[in-house]
Phi, psi and omega in degrees: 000318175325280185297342182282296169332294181304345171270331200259357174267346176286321195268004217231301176291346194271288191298336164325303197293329176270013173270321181292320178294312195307330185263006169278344132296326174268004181266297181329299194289329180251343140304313185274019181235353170349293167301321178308301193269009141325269207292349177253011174235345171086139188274042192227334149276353206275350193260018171243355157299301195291325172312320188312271182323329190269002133311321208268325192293354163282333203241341161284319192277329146319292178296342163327287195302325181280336160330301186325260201320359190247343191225019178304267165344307174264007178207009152061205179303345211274332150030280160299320186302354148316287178359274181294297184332299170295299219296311162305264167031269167346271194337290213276342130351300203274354188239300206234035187297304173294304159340311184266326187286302197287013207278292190323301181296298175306346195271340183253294202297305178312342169277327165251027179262018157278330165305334181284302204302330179298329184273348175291339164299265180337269197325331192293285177294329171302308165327291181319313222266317168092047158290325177247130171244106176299125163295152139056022206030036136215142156233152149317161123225143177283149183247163184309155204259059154239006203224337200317317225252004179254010161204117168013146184009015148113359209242145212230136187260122188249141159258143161253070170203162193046058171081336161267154208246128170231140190219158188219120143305093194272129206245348171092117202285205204205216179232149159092071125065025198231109207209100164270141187212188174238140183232138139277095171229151192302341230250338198058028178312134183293137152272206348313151195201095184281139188212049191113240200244354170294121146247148180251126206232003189190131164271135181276336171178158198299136219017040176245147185195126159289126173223153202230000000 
């Protein structure tokens, strides 16, 4: 009876503990998709996702704890590990929150970024040259269809003015006006750096900037 207990509390802490991992995978896994579900939930539902998860991930971390004193005494140290597994969880959230949601974002620019610089090129010298006339110093422009897929329906918002050249990559918007991009400008101006309702807030590579 003794060893039946003691197994079904072993079998009872072995699926806890890998329940704490799965969700320390899926907390990982929703930061770093952050922006994604930003544009399919839109930003007035995606922050009761994340809440949803730092809930659940709250109430996993209770059972941990009260876990210890009642089973301490029949599984020893091993006890701890739901525990510690959230509590590391914890940390590295709370150290590398920002970090892991722009991971995502550095990760789509740096795969194309000889093509971004090339079409920023191309649009640059299409000015200079006067293949393109920037209306009012901002226009839409399309880009050539080697370039098409680097930017939302293929097409880029270009600025002119007092000699800088800006160009804004659209990463494919969303509802409330929540339109996240990649920006170019010539000038390498430090951000944050606002432009209507687009701020850009960190640069990603020289005169490249995630903007939100």
């Amino acid at each position: 009876m003794v060893n039946n207990t003691s197994i079904k509390q072993k079998e009872f802490l072995e699926i806890f503990s890998i329940l704490c991992l799965s969700y320390t995978v899926i907390t990982m896994l929703g930061i770093f998709f952050t922006e994604d579900l930003f544009r399919i939930l839109t930003p007035l539902l995606a922050p009761f996702l994340l809440l949803f998860i730092a809930l659940g991930f709250l109430i996993l971390s209770a059972i941990s704890f009260l876990y210890i004193p009642f089973q301490i005494k029949a599984l020893k140290w091993q006890v701890f590990i739901p525990i510690t597994v959230n509590l590391l969880t914890f940390l590295f959230v709370y150290s590398f929150y920002s970090q892991l949601g722009n991971l995502r974002v550095n990760i789509g620019f740096w795969a194309n970024e000889k093509r971004f610089n090339q079409a920023a090129d191309w649009v640059t010298r299409s000015i200079q040259n006067g293949d393109l006339n920037i209306v009012d110093e901002s226009d839409t422009v399309y880009l050539p269809k080697e370039y098409k897929s680097l930017a939302d329906d293929g097409r880029v918002w270009v600025t002119n003015k007092y000699g800088v050249v800006s160009i804004f990559f659209s990463r494919g918007g969303g509802m409330f006006e929540y339109y996240p991009g990649y920006k170019y400008r010539s000038d390498n101006a430090y951000p944050p750096i606002e432009d209507g309702d687009i701020i850009c807030i960190r640069r990603i590579s020289p005169n490249w900037y995630d903007c939100r």
